[in-house]
C-alpha positions, 0 to 999 in steps of 0.5 A: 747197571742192570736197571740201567740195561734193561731200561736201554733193553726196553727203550730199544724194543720200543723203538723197535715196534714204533719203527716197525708201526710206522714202517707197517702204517706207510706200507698200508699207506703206500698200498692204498694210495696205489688201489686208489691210483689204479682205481682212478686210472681205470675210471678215467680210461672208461670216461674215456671210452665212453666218450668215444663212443658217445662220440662215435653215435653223435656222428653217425646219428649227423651222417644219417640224418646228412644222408636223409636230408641229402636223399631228399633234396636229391628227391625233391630235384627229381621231381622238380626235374620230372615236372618241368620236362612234363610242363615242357611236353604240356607246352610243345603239344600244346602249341603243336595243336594250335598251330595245326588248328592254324593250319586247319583254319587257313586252309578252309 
């Protein structure tokens, strides 16, 4: 009888820290799936904001070069504009002066 409780006795304590091991294995186990999760969320939120930023400089790297291109064209209408008024100024003087050597001309 005594051999036989100490054997349930002993069978009972094994039990017990296989029970407590395996309770102890799924805490680290829980806990470590946890880290891991928290680790993977926080790289994820900084792939994230990586993106928007790299995102972000894309934009305004297209908006300056739109404003450049944008000012130069502008520019070059401009230009255009002020050439052709000075073309327009070249060809009435010039025709103001021929028909006053015209003038001149008849009236000798």
């Amino acid at each position: 009888e005594r051999v036989r409780a100490e054997e349930e006795h002993k069978a009972q304590e094994d039990a017990e820290r296989v029970k407590a091991e395996e309770e102890r294995k799924a805490q680290e186990d829980t806990e470590r799936a946890r880290v891991e999760g928290e680790r993977e969320a926080q790289e994820e939120v900084e792939r994230a904001r990586a993106e928007e930023e790299r995102l972000a400089r894309d934009d305004a790297e297209k908006l300056k070069v739109d404003e450049e291109r944008k000012a130069q064209l502008e520019g070059e209408r401009a230009k255009a504009e002020q050439e052709r008024k000075a073309q327009e100024e070249a060809d009435r003087a010039q025709a103001e002066e021929f028909r006053r050597a015209q003038e001149e001309a008849e009236r000798l």
